[in-house]
VOGU-3710 file (C-alpha; in Angstrom, 3 decimals, decimal comma):
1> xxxxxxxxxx> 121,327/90,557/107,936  118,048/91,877/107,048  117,164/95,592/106,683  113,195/97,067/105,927  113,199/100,577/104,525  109,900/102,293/104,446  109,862/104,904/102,452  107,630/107,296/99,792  108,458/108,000/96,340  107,379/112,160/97,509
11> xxxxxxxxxx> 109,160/111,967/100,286  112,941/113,743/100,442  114,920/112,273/103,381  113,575/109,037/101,892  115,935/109,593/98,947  118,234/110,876/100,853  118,123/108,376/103,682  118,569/105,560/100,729  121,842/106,817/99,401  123,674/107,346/102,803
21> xxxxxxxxxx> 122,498/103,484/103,705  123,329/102,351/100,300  127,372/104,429/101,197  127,143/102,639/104,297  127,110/99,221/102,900  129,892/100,110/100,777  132,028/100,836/103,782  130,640/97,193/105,320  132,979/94,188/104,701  129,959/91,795/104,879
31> xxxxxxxxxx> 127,788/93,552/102,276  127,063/90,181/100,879  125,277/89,189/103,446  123,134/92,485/103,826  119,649/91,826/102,319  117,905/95,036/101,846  113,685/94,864/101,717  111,951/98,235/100,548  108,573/98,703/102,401  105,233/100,527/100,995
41> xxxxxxxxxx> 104,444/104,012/103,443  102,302/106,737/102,009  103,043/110,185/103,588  99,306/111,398/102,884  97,012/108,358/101,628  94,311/110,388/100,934  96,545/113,208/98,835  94,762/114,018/95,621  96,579/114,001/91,819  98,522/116,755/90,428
51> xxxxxxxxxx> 96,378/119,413/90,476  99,254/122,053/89,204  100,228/122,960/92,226  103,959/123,379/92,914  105,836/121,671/95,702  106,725/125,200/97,032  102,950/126,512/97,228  102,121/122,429/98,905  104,428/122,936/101,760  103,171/126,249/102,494
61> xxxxxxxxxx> 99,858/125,828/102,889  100,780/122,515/104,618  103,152/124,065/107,439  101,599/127,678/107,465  104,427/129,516/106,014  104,872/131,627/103,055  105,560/130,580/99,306  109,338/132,097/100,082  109,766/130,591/103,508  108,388/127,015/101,574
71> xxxxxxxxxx> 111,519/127,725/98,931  114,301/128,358/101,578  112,856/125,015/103,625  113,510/123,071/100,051  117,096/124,329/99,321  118,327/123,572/102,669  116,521/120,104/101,732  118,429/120,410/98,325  121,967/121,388/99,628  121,550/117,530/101,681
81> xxxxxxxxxx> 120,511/116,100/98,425  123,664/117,422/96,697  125,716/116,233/99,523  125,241/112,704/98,691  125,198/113,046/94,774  121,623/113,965/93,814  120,256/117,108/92,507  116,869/117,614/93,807  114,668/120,018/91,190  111,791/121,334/93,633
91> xxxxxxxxxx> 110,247/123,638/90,504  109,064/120,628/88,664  108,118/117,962/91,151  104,374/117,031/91,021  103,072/116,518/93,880  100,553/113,604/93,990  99,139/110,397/95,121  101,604/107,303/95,368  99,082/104,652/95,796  99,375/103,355/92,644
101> xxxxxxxxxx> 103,439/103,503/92,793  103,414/101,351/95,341  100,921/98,724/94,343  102,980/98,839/90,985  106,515/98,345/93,152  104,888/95,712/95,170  104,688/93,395/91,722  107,626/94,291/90,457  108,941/92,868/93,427  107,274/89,031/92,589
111> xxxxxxxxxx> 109,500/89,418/89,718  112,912/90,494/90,958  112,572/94,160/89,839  111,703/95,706/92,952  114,885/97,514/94,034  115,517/98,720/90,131  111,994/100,102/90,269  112,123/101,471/93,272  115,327/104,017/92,345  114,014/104,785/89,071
121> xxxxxxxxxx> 110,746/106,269/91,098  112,645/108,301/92,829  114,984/109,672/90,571  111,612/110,040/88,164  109,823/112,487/90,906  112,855/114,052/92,381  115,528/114,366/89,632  113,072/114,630/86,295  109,573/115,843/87,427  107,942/113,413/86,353
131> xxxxxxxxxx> 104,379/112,600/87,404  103,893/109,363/89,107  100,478/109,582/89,600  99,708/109,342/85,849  99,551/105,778/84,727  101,197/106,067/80,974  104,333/107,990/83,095  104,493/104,752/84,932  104,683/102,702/81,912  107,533/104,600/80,681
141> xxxxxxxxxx> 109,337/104,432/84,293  108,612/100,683/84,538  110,083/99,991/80,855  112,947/101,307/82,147  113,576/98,306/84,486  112,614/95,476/82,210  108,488/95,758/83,241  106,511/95,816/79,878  103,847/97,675/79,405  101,299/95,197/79,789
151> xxxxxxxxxx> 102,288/93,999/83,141  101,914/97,639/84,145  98,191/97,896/82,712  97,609/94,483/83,766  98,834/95,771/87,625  97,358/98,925/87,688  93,722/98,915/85,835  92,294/96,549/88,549  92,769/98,642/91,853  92,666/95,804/94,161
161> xxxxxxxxxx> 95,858/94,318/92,507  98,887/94,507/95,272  96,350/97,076/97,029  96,359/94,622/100,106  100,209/94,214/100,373  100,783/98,148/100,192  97,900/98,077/103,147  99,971/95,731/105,246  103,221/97,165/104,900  101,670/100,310/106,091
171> xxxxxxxxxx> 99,557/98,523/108,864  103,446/96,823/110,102  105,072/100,241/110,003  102,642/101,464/112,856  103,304/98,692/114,876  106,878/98,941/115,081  106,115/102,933/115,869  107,116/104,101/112,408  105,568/107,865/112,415  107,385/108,884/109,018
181> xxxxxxxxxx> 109,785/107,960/107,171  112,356/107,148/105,921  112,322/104,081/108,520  114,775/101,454/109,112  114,177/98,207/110,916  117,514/95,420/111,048  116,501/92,064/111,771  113,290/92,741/112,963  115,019/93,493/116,075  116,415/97,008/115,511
191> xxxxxxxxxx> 115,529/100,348/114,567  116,579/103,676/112,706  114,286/106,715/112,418  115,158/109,352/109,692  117,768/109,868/107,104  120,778/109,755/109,442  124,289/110,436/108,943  126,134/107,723/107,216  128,391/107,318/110,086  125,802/106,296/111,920
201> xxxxxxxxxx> 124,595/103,860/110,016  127,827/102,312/109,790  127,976/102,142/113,172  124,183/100,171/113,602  125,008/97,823/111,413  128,419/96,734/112,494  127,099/97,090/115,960  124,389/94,552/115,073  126,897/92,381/112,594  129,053/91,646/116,057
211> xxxxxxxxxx> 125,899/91,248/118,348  124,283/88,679/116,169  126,510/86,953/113,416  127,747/83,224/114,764  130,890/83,060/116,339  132,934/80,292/117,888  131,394/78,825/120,760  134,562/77,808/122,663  137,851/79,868/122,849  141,102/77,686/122,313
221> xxxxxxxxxx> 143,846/77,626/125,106  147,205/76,440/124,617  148,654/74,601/121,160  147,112/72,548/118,641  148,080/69,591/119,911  148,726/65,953/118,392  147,340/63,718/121,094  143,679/63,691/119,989  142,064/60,820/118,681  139,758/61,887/115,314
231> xxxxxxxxx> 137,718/58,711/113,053  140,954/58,531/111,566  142,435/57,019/114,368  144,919/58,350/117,016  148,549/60,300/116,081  151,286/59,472/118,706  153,337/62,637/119,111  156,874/62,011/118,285  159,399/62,181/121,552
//
């Protein structure tokens, strides 16, 4: 089984969304077989760098809703974040462009570090308010995965590197109808909007486990029996 995640590195539920899936596949007896893909999705591509604005005063100029109404929307967004083991600190995230982030993800990917990279983003922004935007930050996240700093120069200094696979990812996510994230497609066949319950995603991927894993084509009636002929010749059944 194959599950796509889109998600943003600024965007909550994605965070959020990733820990219930990840408690999910705990919970799923075939989490072997479970190959999870993380998929590039930028909330605003054309969002500008830190510019010292706080996350608070962001929302409320985004939404049209006071500084204070901004900070109760973000501790109801923090109490979910505690629920599943993460403590969110909205005075010190950044926010900023993620372009880079993902074109930086995307070749850490080609080298097996993808998923490592991906967490450590997250956790960076949400956790340690850290500015992902700013390319010596990334260094220091990267190192933290195995990436060495030249890899991350090499990736990020020449802006068409990985720029096209971010693009794509993006381009795929509208065609399967993705309008935000965090989105979740299951074999290509199947999808989940939103950082649902954990229950429920239980429930999609057992549901899809049964509906497509092989099974036996025939059922057997009656006993084995010893009247069958195999290539190693026939078995008379005693009397």
């Amino acid at each position: 089984m194959k599950i796509e995640v889109w998600s943003d590195f600024v965007c909550p539920f994605c965070y959020i969304g990733k820990r219930r899936l990840e408690s999910a596949l705990e919970q799923f007896p075939n989490r072997d077989q479970v190959e999870i893909e993380y998929k590039s999705f930028e909330l605003d591509p054309n969002a500008q760098n830190y510019a010292g604005v706080s996350i608070h005063e962001a929302l409320a100029k985004k939404y049209g809703m006071s500084v204070e109404e901004a900070k109760q929307a973000n501790h109801g967004i923090g109490e979910q974040a505690k629920s599943v083991g993460l403590e969110y600190n909205f005075d010190t995230m950044k926010p900023t462009n993620t372009f880079d982030a993902h074109r930086l993800t995307k070749y850490a990917e080609t080298i097996g570090k993808g998923k490592e990279l991906t967490e450590q983003l997250l956790h960076a922004y949400f956790v340690r308010g850290k500015l992902i935007s700013d390319h010596d930050t990334l260094v220091e996240i990267a190192n933290s995965v195995g990436i060495t700093k030249e890899e991350v120069v090499t990736v990020l200094q020449d802006q068409e590197r990985f720029a096209s696979e971010v693009r794509n990812e993006e381009m795929l996510a509208q065609q399967y109808g993705a309008t935000g994230v965090p989105f979740f497609v299951i074999n290509q066949k199947y999808s989940i909007s939103g950082a649902q319950p954990t229950e429920l995603f239980l429930s999609a991927i057992n549901q899809v486990w049964e509906e497509e894993a092989p099974k036996p084509k025939l059922k057997k009636l009656g006993e084995e029996s010893a009247t069958v002929c195999t290539d190693e010749g026939c078995v008379i059944p005693e009397k």
